[in-house]
VOBA-1610 file (N, C-alpha, C; in pm, whole numbers, padded with zeros to 5 digits, always signed):
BEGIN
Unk+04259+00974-06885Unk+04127+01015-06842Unk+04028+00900-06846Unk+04070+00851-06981Unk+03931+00719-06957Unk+04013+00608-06889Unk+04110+00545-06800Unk+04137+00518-06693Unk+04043+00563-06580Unk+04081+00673-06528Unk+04068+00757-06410Unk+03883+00732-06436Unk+03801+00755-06567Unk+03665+00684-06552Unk+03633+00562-06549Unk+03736+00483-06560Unk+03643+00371-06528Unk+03691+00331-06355Unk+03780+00371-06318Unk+03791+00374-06177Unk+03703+00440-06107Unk+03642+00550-06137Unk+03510+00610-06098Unk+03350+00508-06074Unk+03376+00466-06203Unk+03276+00415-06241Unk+03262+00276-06113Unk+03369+00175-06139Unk+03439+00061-06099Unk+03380+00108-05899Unk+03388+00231-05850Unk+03385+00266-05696Unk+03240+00298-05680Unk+03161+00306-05807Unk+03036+00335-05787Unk+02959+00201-05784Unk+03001+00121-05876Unk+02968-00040-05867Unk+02940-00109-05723Unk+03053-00091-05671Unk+03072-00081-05523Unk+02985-00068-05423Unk+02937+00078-05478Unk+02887+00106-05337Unk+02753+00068-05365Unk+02707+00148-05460Unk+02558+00130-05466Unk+02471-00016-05559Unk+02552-00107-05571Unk+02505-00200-05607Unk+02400-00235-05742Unk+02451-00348-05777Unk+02402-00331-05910Unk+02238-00380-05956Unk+02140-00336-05804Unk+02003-00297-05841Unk+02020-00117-05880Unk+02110-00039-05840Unk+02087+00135-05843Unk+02170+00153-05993Unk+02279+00074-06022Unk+02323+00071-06172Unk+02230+00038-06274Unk+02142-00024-06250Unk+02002-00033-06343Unk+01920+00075-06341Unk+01915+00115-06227Unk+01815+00243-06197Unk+01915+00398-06276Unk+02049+00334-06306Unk+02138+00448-06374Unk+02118+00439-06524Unk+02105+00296-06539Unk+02094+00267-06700Unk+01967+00320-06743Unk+01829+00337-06670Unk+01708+00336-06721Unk+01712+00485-06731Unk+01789+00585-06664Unk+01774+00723-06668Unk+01887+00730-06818Unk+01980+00694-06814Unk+02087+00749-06964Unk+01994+00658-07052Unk+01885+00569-07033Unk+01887+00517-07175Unk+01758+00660-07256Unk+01742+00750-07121Unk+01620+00791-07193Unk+01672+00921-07266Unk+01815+00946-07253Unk+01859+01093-07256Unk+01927+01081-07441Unk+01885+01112-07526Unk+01973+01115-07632Unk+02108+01193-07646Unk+02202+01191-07678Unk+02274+01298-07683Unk+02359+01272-07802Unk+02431+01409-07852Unk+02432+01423-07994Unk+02626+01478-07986Unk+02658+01411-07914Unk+02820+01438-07953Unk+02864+01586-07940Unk+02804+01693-07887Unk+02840+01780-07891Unk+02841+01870-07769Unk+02935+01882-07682Unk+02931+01928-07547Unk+02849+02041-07498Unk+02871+02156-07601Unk+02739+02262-07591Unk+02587+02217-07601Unk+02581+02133-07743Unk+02430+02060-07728Unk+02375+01989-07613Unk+02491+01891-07559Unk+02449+01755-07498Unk+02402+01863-07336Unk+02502+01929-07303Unk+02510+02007-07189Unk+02341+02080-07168Unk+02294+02133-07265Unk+02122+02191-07229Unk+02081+02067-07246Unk+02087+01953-07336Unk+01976+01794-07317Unk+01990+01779-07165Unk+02104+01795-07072Unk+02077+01724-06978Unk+02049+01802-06866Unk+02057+01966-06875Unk+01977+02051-06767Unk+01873+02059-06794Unk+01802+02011-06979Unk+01694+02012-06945Unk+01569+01898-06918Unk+01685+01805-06921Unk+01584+01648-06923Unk+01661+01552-06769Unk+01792+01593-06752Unk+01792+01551-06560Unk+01703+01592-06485Unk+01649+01461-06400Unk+01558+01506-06285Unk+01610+01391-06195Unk+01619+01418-06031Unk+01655+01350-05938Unk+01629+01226-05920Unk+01688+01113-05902Unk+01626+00970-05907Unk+01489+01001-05780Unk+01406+00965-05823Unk+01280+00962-05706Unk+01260+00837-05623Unk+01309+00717-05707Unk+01315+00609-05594Unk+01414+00543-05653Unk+01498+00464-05560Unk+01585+00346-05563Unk+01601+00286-05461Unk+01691+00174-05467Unk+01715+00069-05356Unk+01759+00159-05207Unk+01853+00238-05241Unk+01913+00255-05122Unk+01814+00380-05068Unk+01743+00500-05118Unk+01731+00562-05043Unk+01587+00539-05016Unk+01521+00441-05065Unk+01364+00370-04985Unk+01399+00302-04852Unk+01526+00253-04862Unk+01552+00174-04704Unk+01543+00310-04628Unk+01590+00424-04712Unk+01632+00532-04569Unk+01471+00604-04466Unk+01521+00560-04328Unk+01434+00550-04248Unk+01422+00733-04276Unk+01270+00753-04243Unk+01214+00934-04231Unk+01226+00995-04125Unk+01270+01114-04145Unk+01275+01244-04010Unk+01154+01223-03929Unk+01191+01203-03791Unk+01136+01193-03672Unk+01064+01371-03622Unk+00969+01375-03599Unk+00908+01531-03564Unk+00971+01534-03393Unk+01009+01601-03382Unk+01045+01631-03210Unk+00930+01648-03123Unk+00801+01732-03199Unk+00664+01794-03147Unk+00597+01656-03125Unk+00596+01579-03222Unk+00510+01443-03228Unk+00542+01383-03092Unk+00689+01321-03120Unk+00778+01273-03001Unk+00759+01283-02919Unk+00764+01463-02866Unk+00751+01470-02663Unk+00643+01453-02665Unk+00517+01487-02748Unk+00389+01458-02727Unk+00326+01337-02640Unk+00386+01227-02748Unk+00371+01102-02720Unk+00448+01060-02560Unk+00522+01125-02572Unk+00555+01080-02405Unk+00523+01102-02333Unk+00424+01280-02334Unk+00402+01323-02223Unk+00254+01250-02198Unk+00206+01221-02268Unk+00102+01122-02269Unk+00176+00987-02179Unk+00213+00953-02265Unk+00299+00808-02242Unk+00421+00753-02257Unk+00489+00764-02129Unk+00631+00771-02153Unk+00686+00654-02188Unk+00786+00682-02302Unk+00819+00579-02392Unk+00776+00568-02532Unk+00674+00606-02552Unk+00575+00596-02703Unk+00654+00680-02765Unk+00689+00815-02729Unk+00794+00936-02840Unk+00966+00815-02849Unk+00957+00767-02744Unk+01123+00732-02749Unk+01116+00566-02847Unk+00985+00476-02847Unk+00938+00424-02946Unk+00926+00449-03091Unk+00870+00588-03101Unk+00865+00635-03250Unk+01002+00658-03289Unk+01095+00716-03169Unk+01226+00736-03230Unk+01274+00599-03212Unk+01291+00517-03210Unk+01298+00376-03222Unk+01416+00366-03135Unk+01436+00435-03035Unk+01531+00429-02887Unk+01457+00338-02815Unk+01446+00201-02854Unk+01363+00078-02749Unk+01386+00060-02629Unk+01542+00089-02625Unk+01606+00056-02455Unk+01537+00130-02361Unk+01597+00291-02418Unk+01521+00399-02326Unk+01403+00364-02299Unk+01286+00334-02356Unk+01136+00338-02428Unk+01136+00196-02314Unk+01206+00113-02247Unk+01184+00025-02210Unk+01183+00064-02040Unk+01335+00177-02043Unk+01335+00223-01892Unk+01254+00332-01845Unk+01191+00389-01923Unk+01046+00487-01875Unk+00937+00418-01854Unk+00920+00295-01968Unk+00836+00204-01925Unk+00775+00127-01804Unk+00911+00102-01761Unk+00962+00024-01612Unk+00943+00123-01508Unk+01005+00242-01504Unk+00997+00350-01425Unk+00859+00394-01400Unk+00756+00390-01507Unk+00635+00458-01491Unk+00572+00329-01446Unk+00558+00244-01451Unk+00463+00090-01413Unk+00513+00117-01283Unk+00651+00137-01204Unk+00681+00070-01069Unk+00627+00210-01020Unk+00620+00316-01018Unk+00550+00470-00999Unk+00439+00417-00988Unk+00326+00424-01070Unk+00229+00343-01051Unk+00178+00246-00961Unk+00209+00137-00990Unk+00216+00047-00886Unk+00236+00090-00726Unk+00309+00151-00693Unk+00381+00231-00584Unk+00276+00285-00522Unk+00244+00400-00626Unk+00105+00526-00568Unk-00010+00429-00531Unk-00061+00276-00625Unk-00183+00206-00562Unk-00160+00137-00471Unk-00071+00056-00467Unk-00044-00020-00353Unk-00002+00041-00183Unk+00046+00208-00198Unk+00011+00212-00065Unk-00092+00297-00049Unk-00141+00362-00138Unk-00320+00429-00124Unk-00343+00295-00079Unk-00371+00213-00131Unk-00455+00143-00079Unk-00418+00069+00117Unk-00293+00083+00133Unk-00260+00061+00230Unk-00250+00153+00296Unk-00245+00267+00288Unk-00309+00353+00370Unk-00479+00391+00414Unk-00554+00362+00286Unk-00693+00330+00337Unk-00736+00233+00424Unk-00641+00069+00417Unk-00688-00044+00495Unk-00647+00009+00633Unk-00510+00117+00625Unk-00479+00102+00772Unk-00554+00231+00872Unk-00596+00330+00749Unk-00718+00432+00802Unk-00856+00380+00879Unk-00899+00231+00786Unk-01007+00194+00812Unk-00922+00098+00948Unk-00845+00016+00964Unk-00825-00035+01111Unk-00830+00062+01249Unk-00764+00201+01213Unk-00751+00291+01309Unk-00878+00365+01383Unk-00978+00355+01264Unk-01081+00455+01315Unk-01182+00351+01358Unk-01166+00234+01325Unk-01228+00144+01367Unk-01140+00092+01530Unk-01034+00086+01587Unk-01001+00124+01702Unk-01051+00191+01776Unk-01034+00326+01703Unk-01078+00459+01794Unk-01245+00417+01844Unk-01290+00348+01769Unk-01479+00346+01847Unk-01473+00243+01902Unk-01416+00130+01922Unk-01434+00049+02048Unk-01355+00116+02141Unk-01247+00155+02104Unk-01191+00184+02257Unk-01162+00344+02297Unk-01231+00429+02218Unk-01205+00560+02282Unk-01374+00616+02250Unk-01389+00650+02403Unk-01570+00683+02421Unk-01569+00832+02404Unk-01695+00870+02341Unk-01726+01035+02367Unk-01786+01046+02503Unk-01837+00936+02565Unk-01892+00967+02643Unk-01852+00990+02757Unk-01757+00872+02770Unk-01680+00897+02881Unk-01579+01068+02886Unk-01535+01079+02752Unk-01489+01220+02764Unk-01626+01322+02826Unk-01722+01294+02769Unk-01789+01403+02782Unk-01824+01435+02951Unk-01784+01299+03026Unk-01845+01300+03188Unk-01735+01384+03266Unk-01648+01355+03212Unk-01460+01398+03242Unk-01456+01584+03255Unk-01557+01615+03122Unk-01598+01744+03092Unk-01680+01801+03174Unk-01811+01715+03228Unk-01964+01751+03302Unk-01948+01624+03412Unk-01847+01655+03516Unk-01874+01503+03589Unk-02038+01542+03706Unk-02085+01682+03642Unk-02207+01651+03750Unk-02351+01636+03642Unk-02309+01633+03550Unk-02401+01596+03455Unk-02515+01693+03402Unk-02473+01840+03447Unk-02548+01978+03400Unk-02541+02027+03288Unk-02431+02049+03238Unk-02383+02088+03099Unk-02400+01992+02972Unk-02411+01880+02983Unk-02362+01827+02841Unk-02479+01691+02837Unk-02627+01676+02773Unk-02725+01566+02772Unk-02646+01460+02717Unk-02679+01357+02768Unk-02632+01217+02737Unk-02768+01133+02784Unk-02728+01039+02658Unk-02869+00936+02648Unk-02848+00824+02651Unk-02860+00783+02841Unk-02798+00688+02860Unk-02916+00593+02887Unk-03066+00639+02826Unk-03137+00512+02820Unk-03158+00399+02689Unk-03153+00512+02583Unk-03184+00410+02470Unk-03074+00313+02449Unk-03151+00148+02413Unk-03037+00060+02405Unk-02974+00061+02226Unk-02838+00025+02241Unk-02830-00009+02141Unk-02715+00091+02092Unk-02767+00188+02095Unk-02676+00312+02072Unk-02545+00315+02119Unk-02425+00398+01988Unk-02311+00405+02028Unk-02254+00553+02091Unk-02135+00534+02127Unk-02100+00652+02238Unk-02156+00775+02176Unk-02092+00815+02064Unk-02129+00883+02000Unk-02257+00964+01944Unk-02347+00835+01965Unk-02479+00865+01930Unk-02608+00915+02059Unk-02520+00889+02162Unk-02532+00903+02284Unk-02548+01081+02328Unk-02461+01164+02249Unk-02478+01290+02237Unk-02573+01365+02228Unk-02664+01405+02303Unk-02763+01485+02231Unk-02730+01643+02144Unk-02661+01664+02247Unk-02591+01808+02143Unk-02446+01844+02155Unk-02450+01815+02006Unk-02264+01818+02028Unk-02207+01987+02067Unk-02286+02108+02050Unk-02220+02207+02059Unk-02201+02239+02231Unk-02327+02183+02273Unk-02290+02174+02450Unk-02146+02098+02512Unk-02120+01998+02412Unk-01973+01888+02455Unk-01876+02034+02435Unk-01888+02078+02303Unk-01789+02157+02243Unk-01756+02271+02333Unk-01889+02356+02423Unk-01870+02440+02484Unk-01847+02410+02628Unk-01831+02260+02693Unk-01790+02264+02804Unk-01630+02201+02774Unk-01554+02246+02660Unk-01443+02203+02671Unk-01353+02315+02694Unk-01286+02319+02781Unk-01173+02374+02856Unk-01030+02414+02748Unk-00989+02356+02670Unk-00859+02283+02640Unk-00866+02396+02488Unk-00740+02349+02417Unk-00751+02500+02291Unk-00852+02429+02160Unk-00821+02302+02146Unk-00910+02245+02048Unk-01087+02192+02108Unk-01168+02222+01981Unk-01287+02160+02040Unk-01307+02051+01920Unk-01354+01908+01982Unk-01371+01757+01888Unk-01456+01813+01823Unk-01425+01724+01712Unk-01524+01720+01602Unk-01607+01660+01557Unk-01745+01626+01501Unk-01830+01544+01524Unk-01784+01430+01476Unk-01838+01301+01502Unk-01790+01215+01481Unk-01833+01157+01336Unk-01672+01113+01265Unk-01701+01039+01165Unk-01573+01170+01054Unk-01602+01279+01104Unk-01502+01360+01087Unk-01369+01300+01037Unk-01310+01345+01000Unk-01104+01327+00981Unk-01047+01364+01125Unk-01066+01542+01153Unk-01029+01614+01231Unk-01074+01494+01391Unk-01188+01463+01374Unk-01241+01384+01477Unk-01125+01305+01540Unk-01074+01152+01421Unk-00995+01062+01431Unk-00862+01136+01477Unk-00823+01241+01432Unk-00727+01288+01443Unk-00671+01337+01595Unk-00788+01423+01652Unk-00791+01466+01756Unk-00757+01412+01869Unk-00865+01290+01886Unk-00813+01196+02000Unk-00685+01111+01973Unk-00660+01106+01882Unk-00486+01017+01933Unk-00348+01123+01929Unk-00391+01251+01920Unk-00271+01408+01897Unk-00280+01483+01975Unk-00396+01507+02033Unk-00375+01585+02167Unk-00426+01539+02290Unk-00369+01587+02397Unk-00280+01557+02549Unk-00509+01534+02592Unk-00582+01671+02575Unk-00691+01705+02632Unk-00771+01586+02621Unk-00746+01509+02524Unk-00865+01384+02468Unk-00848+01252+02564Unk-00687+01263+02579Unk-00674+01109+02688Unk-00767+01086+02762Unk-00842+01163+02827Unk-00953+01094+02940Unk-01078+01013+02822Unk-01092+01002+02754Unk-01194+00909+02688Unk-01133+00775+02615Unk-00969+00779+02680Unk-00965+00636+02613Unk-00993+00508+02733Unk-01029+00400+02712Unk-01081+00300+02799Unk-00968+00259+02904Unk-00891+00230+02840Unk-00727+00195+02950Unk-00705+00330+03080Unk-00751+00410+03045Unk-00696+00481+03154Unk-00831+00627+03143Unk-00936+00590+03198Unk-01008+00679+03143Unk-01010+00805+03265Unk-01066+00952+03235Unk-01042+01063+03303Unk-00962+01122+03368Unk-00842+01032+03290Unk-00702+01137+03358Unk-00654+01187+03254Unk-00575+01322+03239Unk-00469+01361+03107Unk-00320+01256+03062Unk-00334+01201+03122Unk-00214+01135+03097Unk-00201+01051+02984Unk-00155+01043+02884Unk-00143+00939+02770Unk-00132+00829+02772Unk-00243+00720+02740Unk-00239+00594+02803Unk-00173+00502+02704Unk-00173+00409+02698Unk-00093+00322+02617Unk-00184+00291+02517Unk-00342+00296+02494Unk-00363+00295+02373Unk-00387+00440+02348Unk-00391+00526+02397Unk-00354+00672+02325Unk-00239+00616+02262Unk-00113+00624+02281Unk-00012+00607+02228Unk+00023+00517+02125Unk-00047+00385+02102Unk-00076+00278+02009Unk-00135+00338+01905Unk-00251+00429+01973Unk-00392+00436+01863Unk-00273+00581+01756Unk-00201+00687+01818Unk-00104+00748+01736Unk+00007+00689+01648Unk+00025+00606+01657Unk+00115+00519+01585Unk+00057+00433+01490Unk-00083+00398+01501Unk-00149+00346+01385Unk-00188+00497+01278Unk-00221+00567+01350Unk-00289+00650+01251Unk-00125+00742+01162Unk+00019+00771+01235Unk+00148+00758+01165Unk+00162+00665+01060Unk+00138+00580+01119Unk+00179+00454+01000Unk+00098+00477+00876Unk-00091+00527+00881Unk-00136+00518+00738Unk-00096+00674+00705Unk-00031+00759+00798Unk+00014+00919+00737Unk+00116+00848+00618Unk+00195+00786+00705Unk+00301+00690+00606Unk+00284+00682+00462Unk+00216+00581+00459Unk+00154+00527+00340Unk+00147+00626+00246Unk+00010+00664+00268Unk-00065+00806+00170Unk+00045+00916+00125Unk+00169+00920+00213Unk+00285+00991+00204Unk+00327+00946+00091Unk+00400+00794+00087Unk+00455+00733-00005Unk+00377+00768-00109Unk+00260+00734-00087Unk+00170+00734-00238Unk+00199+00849-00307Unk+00172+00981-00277Unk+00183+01129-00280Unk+00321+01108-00327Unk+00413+01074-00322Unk+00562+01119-00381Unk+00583+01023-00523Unk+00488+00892-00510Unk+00478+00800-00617Unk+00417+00893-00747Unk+00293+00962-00675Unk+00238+01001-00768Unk+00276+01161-00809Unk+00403+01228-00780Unk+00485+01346-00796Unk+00556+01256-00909Unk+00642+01158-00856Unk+00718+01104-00971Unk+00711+01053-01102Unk+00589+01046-01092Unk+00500+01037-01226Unk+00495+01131-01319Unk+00431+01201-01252Unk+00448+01367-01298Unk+00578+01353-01410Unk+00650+01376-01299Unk+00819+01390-01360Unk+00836+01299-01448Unk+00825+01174-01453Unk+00851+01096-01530Unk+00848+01154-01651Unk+00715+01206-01675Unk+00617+01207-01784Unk+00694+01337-01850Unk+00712+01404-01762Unk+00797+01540-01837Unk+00911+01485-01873Unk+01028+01397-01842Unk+01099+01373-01842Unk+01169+01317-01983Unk+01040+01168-01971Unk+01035+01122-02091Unk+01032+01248-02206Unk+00931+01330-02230Unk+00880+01430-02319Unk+01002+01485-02355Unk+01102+01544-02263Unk+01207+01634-02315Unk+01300+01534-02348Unk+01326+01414-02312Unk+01400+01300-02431Unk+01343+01241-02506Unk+01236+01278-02546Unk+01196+01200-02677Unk+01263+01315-02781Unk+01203+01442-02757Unk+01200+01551-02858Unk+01357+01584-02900Unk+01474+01501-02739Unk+01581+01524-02772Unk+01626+01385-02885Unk+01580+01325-02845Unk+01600+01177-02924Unk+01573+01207-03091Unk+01422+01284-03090Unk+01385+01292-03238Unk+01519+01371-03295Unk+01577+01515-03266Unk+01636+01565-03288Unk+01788+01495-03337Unk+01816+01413-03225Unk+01957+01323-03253Unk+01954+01236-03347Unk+01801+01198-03365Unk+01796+01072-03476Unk+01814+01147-03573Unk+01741+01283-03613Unk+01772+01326-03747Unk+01904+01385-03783Unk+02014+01433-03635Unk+02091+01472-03697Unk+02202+01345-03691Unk+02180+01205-03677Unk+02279+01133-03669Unk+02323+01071-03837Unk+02227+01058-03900Unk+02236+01043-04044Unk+02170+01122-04182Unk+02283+01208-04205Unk+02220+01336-04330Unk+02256+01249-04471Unk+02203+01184-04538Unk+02194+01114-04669Unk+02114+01189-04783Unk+02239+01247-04915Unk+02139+01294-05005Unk+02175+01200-05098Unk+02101+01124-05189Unk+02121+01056-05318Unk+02099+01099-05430Unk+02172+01133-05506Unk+02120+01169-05667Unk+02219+01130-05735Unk+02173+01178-05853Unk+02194+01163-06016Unk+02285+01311-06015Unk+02414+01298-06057Unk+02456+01430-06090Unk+02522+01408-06236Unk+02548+01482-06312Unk+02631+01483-06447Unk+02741+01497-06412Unk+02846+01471-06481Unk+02984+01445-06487Unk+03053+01448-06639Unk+03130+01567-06661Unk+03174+01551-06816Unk+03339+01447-06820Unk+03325+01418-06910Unk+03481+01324-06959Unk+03473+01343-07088Unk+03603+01292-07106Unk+03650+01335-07256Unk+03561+01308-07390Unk+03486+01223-07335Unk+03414+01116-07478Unk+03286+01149-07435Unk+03251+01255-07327Unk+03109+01315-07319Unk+03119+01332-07208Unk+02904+01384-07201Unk+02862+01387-07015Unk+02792+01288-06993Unk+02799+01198-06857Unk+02691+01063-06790Unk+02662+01153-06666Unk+02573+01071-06657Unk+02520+01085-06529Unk+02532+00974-06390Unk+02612+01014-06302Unk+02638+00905-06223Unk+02578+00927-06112Unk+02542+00824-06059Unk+02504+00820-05929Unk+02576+00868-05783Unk+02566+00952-05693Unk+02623+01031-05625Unk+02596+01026-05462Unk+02623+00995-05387Unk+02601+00936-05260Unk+02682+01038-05142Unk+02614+01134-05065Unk+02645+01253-05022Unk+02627+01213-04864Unk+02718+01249-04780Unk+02665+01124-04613Unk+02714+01266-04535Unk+02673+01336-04446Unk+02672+01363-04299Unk+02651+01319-04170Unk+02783+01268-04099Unk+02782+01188-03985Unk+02769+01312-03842Unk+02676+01351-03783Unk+02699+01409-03627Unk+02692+01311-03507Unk+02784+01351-03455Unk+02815+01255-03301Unk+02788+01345-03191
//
């Protein structure tokens, strides 16, 4: 038997190193005991108490909250997968949410530069006025103010609901400066007569057809942007439900209890140090 303890003893040396064998000596030096297994047995249920600190279980890193975790991601993805100290991940949400980002500004904004080229097209080269003559070629229906200088087609209107009511066609334009406005003349067939290349016929002229393909191209854009900024979204949820899964895995990947347990042998009871491990994969 006192073999078989000091081979005990000899595997505890081992593991826990001989800063936690000091931390063993300072607990038995405080325990008296009196040679007698019934006596010694209440000294030490009633004077054992759990080691509260030592070497090994101060290194041991603390339970991760899952709630904290997705929190932090859904805020900011990566920060929960940070706290769980998953850096890699925490690096590819990182990356993922910057190029998302980036994405949604860079073509907003290229869809605004190419909004502002288009509608700036549309007023040099597509007239209200000329539509409006196309509409009133005897000049009864619809005032136009073709003396003051200076003035643009547009402004040329005296009343837009007279343009509106000598229009024939299923849509009526919209005042200018409008969305619907820009929109109108380069999408439907009725507007072609006010572009300059080919003015007062229905036929789609070649900058009708140009001027639709600029204003596609910034649909484009603002498109892209719009799915940049969906994926974000997602991201953000994304991250959240792997952080909270992350917190979860971190705590169940290492279950460590350390204590002090008693142990009787022939020549008495010690108290040895006891090292308890749960591995989940």
């Amino acid at each position: 038997m006192k073999y078989q303890k000091n081979i005990l003893l000899a595997v505890i040396v081992s593991v826990f190193s001989v800063g936690l064998i000091f931390g063993q000596s300072e607990v038995d030096s405080k325990i008296a005991l009196t040679g007698s297994l019934y006596a010694d047995s209440k000294i030490i249920q009633t004077s054992y108490s759990e080691l509260s600190t030592n070497p090994l279980a101060d290194d041991m890193p603390a339970k991760k909250s899952p709630v904290l975790s997705g929190v932090l991601s859904a805020i900011i993805p990566g920060a929960g997968q940070i706290y769980n100290e998953d850096y890699w991940i925490a690096a590819a949400f990182v990356a993922v949410e910057a190029a998302l980002i980036t994405t949604a500004v860079v073509y907003d904004n290229k869809g605004d530069d190419q909004t502002a080229y288009f509608e700036n097209y549309a007023d040099v080269n597509w007239s209200v006025v000329v539509y409006a003559e196309y509409l009133d070629p005897e000049g009864d229906d619809i005032e136009i103010d073709y003396e003051t200088p200076g003035l643009q087609p547009w402004e040329r209107i005296k009343d837009w609901s007279q343009l509106n009511a000598a229009e024939t066609g299923s849509h009526h334009l919209a005042p200018h400066g409008e969305q619907q406005y820009y929109e109108m003349i380069g999408k439907y067939h009725q507007f072609a007569p006010g572009w300059n290349d080919n003015p007062g016929t229905l036929e789609p002229s070649s900058n009708f057809l140009y001027y639709a393909g600029l204003r596609g191209q910034a649909n484009d854009y603002y498109n892209t942007a719009s799915t940049a900024i969906v994926g974000i979204y997602i991201n953000h949820l994304l991250a959240a439900a792997e952080a909270v899964w992350g917190a979860n895995r971190f705590n169940d990947k290492l279950a460590i209890n350390l204590r002090v347990e008693p142990y009787n042998f022939a020549s008495g009871t010690e108290l040895v140090p006891t090292l308890k491990m749960k591995f989940s994969f």
